[in-house]
C-alpha positions as CSV (number, residue, x, y, z in Angstrom):
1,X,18.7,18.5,21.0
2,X,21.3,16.5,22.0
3,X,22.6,14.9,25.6
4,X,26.1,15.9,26.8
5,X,28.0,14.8,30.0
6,X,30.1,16.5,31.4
7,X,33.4,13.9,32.5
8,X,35.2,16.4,34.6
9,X,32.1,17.2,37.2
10,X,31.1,13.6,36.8
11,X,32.2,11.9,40.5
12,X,31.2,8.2,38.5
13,X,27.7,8.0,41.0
14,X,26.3,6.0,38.9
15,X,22.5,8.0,39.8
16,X,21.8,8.7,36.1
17,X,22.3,4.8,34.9
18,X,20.2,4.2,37.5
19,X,17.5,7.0,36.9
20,X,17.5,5.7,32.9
21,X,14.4,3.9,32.0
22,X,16.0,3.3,28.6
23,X,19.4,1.4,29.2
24,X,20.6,4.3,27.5
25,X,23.3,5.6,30.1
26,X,26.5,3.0,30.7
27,X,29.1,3.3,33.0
28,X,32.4,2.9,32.2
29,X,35.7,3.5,34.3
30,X,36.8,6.5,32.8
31,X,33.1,8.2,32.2
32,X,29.4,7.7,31.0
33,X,28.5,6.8,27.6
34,X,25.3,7.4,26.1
35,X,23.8,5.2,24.1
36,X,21.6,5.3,20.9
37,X,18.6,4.0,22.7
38,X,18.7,7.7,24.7
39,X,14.8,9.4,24.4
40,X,16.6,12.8,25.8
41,X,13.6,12.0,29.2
42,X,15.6,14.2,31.1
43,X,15.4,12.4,34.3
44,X,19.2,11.6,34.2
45,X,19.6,15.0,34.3
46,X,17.3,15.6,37.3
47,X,19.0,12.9,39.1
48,X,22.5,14.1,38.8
49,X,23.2,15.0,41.7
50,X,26.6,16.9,40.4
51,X,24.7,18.7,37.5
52,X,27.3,17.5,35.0
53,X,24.4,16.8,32.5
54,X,22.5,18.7,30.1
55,X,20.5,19.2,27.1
56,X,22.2,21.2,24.2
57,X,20.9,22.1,20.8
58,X,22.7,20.8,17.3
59,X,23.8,23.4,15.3
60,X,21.4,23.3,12.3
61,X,23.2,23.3,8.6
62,X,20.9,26.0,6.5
63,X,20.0,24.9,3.0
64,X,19.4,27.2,0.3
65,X,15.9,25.9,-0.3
66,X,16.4,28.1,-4.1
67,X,18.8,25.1,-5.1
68,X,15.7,22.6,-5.1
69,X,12.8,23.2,-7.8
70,X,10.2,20.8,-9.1
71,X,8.2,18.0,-7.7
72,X,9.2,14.5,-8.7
73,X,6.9,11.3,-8.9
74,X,8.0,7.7,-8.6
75,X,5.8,6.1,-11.2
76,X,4.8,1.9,-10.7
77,X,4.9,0.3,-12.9
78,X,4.7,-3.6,-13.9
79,X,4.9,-4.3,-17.7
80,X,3.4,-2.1,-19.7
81,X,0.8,-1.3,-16.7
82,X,0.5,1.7,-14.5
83,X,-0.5,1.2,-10.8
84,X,-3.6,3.8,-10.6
85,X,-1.9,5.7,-7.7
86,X,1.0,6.7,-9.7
87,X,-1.9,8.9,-11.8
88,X,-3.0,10.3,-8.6
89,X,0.3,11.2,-7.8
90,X,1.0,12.9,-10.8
91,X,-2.1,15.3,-10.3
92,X,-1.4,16.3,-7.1
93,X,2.1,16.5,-8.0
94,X,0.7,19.3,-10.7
95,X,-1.2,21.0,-7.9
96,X,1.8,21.5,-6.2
97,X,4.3,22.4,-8.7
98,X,2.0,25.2,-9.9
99,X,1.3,26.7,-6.6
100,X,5.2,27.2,-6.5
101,X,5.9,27.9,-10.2
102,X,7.7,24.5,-10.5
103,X,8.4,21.8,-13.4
104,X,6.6,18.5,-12.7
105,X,8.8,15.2,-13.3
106,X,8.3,11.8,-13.3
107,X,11.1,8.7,-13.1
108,X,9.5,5.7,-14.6
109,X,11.6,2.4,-13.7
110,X,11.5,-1.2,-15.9
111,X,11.8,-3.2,-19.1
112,X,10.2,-2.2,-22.6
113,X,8.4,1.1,-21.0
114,X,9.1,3.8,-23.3
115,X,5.1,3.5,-24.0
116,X,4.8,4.2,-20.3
117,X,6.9,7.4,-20.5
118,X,5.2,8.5,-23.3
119,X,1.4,8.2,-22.0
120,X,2.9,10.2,-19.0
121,X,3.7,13.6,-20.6
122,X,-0.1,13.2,-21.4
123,X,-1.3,14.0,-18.0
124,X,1.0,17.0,-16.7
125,X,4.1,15.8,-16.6
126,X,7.1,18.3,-17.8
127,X,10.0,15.4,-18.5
128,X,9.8,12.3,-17.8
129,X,12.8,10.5,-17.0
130,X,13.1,6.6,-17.4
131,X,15.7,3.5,-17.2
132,X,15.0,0.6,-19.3
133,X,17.1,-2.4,-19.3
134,X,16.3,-6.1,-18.7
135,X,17.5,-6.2,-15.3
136,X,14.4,-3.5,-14.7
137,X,11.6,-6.0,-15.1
138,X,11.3,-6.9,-11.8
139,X,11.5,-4.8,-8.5
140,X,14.6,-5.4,-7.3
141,X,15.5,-2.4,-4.2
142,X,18.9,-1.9,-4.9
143,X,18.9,-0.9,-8.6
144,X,15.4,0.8,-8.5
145,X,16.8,2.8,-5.8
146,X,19.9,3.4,-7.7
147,X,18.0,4.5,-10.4
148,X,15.8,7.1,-8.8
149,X,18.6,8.5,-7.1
150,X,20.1,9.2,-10.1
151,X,17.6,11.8,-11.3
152,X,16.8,13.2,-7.3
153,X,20.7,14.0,-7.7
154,X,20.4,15.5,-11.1
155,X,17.4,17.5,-10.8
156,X,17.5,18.2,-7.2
157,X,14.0,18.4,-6.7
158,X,11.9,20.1,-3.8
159,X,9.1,17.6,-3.2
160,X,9.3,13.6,-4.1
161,X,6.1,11.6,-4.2
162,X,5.5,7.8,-4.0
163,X,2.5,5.6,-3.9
164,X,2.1,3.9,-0.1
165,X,2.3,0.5,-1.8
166,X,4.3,-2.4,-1.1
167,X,6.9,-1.4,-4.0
168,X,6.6,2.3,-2.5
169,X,7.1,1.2,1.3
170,X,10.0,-0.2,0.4
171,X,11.8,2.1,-2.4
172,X,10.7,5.5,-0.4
173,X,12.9,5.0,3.3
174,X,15.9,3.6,1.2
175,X,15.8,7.1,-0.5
176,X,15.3,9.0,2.3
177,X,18.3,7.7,4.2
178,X,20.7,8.2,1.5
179,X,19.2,12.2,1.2
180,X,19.5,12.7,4.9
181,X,15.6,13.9,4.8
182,X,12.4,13.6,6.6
183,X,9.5,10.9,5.2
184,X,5.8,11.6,6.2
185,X,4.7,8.3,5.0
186,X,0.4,7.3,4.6
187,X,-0.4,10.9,3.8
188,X,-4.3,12.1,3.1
189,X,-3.3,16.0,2.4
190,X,-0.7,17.9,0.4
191,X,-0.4,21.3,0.1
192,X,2.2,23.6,-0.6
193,X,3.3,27.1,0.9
194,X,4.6,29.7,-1.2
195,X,8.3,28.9,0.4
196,X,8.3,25.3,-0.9
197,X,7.5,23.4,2.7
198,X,5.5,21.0,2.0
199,X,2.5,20.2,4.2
200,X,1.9,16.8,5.3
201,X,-0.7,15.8,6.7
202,X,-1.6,12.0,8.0
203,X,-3.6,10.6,11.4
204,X,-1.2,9.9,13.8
205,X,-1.4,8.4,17.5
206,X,-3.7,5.6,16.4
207,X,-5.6,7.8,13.9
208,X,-7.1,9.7,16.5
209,X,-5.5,13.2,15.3
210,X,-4.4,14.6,12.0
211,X,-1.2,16.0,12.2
212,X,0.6,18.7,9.9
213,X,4.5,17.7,9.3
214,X,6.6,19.7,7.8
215,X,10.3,19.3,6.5
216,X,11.5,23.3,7.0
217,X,15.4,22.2,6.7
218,X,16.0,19.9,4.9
219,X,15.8,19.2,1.3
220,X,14.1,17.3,-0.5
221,X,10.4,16.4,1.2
222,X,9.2,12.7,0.8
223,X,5.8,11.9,1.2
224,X,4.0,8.8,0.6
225,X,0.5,8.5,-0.5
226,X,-2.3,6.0,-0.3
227,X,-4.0,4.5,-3.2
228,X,-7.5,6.4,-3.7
229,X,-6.9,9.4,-1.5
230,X,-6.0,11.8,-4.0
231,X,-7.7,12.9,-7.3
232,X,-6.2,11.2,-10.5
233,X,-4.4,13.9,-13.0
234,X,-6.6,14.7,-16.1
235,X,-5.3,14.6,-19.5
236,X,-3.1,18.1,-20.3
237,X,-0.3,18.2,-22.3
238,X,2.6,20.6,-21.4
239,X,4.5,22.7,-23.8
240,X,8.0,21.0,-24.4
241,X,7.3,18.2,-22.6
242,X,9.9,15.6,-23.0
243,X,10.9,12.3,-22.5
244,X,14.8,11.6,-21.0
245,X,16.2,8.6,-21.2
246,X,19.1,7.7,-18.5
247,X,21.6,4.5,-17.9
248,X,22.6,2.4,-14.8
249,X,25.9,1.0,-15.1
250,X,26.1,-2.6,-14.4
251,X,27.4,-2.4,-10.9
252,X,24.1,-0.2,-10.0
253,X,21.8,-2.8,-11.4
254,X,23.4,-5.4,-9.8
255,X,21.4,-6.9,-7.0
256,X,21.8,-9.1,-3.8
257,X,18.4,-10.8,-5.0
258,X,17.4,-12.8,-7.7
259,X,13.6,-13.1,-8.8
260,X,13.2,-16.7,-9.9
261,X,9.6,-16.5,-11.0
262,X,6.7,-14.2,-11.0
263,X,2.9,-14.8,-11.0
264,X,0.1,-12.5,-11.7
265,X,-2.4,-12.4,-9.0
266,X,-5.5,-14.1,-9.6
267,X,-8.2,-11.2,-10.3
268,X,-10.8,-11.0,-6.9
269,X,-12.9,-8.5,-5.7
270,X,-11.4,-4.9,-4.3
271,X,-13.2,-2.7,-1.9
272,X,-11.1,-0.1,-2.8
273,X,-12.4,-0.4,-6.7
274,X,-16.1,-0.6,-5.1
275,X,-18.6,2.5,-6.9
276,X,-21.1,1.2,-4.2
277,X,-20.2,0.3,-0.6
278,X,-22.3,-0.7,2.4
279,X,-20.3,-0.4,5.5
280,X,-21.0,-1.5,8.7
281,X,-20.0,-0.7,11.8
282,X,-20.3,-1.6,15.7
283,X,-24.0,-0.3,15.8
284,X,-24.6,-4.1,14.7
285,X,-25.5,-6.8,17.8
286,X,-24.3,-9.8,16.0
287,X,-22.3,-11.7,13.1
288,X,-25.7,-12.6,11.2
289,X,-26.9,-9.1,11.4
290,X,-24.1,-8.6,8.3
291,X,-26.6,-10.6,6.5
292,X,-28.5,-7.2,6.7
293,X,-26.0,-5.1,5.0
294,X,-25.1,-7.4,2.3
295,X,-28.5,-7.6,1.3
296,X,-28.5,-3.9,1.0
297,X,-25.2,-4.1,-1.1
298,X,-26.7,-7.0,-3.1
299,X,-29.1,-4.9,-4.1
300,X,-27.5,-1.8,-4.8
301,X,-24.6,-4.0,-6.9
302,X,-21.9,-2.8,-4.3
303,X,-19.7,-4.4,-1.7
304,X,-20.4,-4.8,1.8
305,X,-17.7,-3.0,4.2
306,X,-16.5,-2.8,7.6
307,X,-14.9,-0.8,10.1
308,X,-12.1,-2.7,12.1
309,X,-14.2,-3.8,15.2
310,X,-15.9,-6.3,13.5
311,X,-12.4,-7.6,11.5
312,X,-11.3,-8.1,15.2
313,X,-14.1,-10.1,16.4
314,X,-14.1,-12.2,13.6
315,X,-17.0,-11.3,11.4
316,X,-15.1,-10.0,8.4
317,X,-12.0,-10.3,6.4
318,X,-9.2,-7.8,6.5
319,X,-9.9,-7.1,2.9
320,X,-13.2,-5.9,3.5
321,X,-12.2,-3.4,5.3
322,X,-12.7,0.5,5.4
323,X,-9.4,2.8,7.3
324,X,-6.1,3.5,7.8
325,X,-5.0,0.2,8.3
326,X,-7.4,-1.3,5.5
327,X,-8.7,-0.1,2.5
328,X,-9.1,3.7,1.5
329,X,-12.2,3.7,-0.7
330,X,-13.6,6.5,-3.0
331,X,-17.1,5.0,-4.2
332,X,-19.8,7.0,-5.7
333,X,-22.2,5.6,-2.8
334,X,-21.2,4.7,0.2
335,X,-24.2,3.9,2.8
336,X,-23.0,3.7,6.4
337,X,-24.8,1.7,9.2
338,X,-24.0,1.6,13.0
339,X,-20.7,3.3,12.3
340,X,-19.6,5.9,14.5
341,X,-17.3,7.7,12.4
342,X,-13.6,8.1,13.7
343,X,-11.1,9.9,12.1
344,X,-9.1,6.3,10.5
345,X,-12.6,5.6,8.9
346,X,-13.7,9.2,7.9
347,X,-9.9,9.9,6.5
348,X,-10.2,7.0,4.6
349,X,-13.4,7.5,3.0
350,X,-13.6,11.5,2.4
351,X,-13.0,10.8,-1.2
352,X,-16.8,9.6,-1.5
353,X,-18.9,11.4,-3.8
354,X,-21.8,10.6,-1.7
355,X,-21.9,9.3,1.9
356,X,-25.5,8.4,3.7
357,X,-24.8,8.0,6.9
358,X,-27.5,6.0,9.4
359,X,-26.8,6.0,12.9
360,X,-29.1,5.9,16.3
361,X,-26.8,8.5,17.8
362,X,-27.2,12.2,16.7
363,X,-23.9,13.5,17.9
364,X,-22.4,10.7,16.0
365,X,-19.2,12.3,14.4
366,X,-20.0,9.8,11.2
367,X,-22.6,12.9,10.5
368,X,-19.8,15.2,10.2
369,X,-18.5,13.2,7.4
370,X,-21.5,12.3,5.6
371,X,-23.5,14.4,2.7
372,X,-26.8,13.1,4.2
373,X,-27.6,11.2,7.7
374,X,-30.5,9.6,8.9
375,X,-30.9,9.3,13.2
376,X,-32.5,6.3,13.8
377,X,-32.5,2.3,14.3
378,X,-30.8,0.6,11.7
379,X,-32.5,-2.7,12.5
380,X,-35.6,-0.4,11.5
381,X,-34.3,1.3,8.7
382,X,-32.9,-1.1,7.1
383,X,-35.5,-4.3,6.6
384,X,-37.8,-1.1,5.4
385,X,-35.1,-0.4,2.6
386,X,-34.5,-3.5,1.5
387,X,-38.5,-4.5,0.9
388,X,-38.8,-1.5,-0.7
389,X,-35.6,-2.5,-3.5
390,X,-37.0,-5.5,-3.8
391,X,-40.1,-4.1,-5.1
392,X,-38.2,-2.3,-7.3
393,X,-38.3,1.4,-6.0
394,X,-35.3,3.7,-6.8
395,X,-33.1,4.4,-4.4
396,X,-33.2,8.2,-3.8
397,X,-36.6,7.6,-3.3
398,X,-35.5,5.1,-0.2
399,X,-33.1,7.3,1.2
């Protein structure tokens, strides 16, 4: 929908610039002029008092959806190393394709990473496209984004996928932009009708809904996806599976930055990498009673975890926590205590193979979530499972 004015019924009033909460509406001596800060409220229009304003839809281009096949993953990559999610990627990227009957391709950016493009027709992948050069060895946005517009524009593919990482964050809109399409970005579900539309489905309004997105006219669908949400590929080699190699010319991998130096990260401890995970929640009175939960992770050789109360008040860091806006984790245990259960922790933690949830409230959506729950005091609960470790009983015979 779009806002139009119409200047011969407009007497120049001046009610609707008025009326605007936005700014949007500007008068000028021959006319109004809307501007781009417009959130079509409609309450110009109820104020006119001449009616000369109204909403009118935009004609909609149709696309022949028949011209876009295959589902296309942006691979990371630094060196000769694979970011994790880009393997996730790929096997959802297989789901997809073969729900539809489509090729799955991947585009793998950098310097020396024909070893990289190899190992990828190992795990689903029809063709694998890459650029190698020198210029490639770092993430630069221009040329990376030259690069993977390249293939979008030679394949044309239905479906692009990218890894919600800082690389991805930033590589993903740029594309977007220059296709004229739609980006559902921080996605926890894919799937894939038999027409092609994508469903996308990520929390939205503060993680208290999930919503379902879908890009029905335009082409092609861009979705990013957070580390750990999806299952990684398994090993499956198509028939005819190839590798393609492609070119930048030196005006594309040109760049208005220059990476002086890089630096690898110091190795610490991820959450997100965690098989065994204590989080804690609200249900705790005080800073110290952590001390509780650590123990319990101590001695269950996992990490402790929060939800993002306790980051706000102080007693944790940012990296030790569990949700949307922290860490998505997929542990083999994860132990739950005094957390309620929201959707940005459940969506970010349904990945667990097993979830023990202990809680004091019985209609405690956390129990929704969790394989097995327990109602009842955790400052009870969990002194009693911590002697009991520490004399050396199993676990499943604690919980």
């Amino acid at each position: 929908m779009q806002l139009q004015i119409d200047q011969g019924r407009c007497t120049l009033c001046g009610a609707c610039v008025q009326a605007c909460p936005f700014g949007a509406l500007v008068q000028q001596s021959d006319g109004i002029e809307i501007g781009p800060s417009c959130r079509l409220c409609k309450l110009c229009i109820r104020s006119c008092p001449e009616e000369a304003i109204s909403l009118t839809a935009q004609s909609q281009v149709e696309i022949d959806k028949s011209l876009y096949t295959g589902v296309l993953v942006i691979a990371e990559t630094q060196g000769n190393l694979v970011h994790p999610v880009t393997y996730e990627l790929l096997g959802k990227g297989r789901e997809l394709a073969d729900k539809v009957g489509h090729c799955l391709s991947v585009v793998v950016i950098g310097n020396g990473i024909a070893p990289v493009a190899a190992e990828m027709l190992d795990f689903g992948v029809d063709t694998a496209y890459t650029f190698d050069a020198p210029e490639l060895s770092s993430f630069r946005i221009e040329p990376f984004a030259n690069a993977a517009t390249q293939v979008i524009e030679t394949m044309k593919p239905s479906v692009i996928l990218v890894g919600a990482t800082p690389l991805g964050r930033s590589l993903a809109p740029r594309i977007a932009v220059r296709f004229r399409t739609g980006l559902t970005a921080d996605c926890t579900l894919l799937s894939m009708k038999d027409n092609t539309d994508l469903v996308q489905i990520r929390p939205a309004f503060g993680g208290n809904i999930m919503a379902q997105i879908v890009t029905p006219k335009h082409r092609p669908q861009m979705a990013t996806v957070r580390y750990k949400v999806m299952d990684p590929a398994v090993q499956q080699r198509r028939p005819n599976a190839k590798v393609v190699h492609c070119r930048l010319s030196k005006a594309q991998l040109n760049s208005r930055s220059t990476v002086l130096s890089t630096a690898v990260k110091p190795p610490e401890e991820n959450i997100a990498d965690a098989e065994v995970i204590v989080a804690a929640g609200r249900g705790l009175k005080n800073r110290q009673d952590l001390q509780l939960a650590q123990r319990l992770a101590d001695l269950l050789g996992g990490q402790l975890g929060v939800t993002r109360p306790l980051v706000e008040m102080g007693w944790a860091q940012h990296s030790q926590q569990i949700g949307l806006s922290g860490r998505t984790v997929r542990p083999k245990l994860l132990i739950t205590v005094g957390v309620s259960g929201a959707i940005q922790f459940s969506a970010s933690i349904s990945g667990a193979e097993l979830i023990f949830a202990i809680n004091n409230d019985p209609a405690a959506p956390i129990f929704e979530t969790a394989h097995y729950g327990m109602v009842g005091d955790l400052y009870e609960i969990l002194p009693k499972a911590i002697s009991r470790l520490e004399k050396g009983e199993p676990i499943d015979a604690i919980l």
